[in-house]
C-alpha positions in Angstrom: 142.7 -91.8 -63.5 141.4 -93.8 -66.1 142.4 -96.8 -67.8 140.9 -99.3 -70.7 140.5 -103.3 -70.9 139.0 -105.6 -73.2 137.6 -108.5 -72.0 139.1 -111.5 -74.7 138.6 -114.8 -74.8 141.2 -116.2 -72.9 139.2 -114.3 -69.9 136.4 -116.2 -70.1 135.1 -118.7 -67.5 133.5 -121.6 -68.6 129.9 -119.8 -68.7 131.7 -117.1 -71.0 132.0 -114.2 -68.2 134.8 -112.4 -67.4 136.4 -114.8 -64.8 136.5 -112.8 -61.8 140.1 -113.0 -61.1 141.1 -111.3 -64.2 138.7 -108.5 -63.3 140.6 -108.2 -59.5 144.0 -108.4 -61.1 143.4 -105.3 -63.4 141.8 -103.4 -60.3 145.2 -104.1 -58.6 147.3 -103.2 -61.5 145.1 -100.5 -62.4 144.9 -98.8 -58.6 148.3 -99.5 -57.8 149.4 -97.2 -61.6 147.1 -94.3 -59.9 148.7 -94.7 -56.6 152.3 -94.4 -57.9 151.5 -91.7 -59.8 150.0 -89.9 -57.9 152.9 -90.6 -55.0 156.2 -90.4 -57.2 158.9 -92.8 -55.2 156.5 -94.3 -53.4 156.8 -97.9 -53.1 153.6 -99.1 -52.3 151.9 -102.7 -51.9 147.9 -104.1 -51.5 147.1 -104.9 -48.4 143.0 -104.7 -48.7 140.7 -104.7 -50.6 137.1 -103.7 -49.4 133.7 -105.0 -50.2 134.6 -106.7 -53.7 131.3 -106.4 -56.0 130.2 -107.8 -59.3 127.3 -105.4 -60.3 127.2 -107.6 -63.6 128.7 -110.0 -65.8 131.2 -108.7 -68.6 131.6 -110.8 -71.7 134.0 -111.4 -74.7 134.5 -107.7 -76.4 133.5 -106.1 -73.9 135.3 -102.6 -72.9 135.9 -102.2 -69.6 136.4 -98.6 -68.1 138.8 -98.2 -65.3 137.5 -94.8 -62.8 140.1 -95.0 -59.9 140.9 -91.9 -57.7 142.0 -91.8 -54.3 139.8 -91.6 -51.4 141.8 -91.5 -48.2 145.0 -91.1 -46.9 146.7 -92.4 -43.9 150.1 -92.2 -42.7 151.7 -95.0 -44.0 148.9 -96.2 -46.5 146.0 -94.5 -49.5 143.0 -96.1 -50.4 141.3 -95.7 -54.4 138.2 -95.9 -55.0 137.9 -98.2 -58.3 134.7 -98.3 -60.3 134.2 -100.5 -63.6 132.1 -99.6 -66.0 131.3 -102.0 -69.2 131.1 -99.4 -72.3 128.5 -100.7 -75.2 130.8 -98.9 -78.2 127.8 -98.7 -80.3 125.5 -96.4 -78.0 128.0 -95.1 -76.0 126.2 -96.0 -73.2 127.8 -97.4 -70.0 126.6 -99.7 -67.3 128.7 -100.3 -63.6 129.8 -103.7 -63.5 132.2 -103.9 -60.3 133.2 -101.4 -57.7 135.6 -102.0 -54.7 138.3 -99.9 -52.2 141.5 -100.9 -52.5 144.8 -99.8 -49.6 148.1 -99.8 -50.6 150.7 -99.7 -47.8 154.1 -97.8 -48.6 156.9 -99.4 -47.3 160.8 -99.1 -47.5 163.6 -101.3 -49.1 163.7 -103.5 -46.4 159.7 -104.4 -46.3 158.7 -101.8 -43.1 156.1 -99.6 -43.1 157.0 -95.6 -44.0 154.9 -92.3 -44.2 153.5 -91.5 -47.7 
């Protein structure tokens, strides 16, 4: 799946990056859309998130490119691979700013573990 962001000013830190919480919010949000999809019912929630990297720093205007697919599944959880790419609008040209593995966990109404 793919998704789209861009970076504003209210996501600034006060160097002018992309504050890196932002970035791991939308990776959540982002993965966890994919997941659902791609498991209709499924209730799922993040319980890791592997080897967080910041390739680069993104800055105001910036359009970030979501790449998330899933990369293993167990019995109860699924794991996405989630690559960010910044897109320079003008070249078309694309550089990888962060890339992580996210696991969601499906579980029922009453907060216990199910199979996907």
């Amino acid at each position: 799946m793919e998704n789209y962001k861009v970076v504003r000013p209210g996501h600034l830190n006060h160097y002018g990056h992309l504050f890196g919480g932002y970035l791991l919010q939308w990776v959540d949000e982002i993965a966890w859309i994919a997941a659902s999809r791609d498991h209709p019912g499924c209730r799922f929630v993040t319980v890791a998130m592997d080897r967080v990297e910041f390739h680069r720093g993104a800055r105001e205007g910036m359009v970030l490119r979501f790449d998330v697919a899933e990369s293993c599944r167990g019995r109860t959880s699924v794991t996405y691979g989630v690559k960010v790419y910044a897109d320079d609008l003008e070249t078309g040209a694309e550089e990888s700013v962060f890339s992580t593995c996210i696991t969601f966990v499906r579980l029922d109404e009453n907060g216990q573990k199910i199979p996907v």
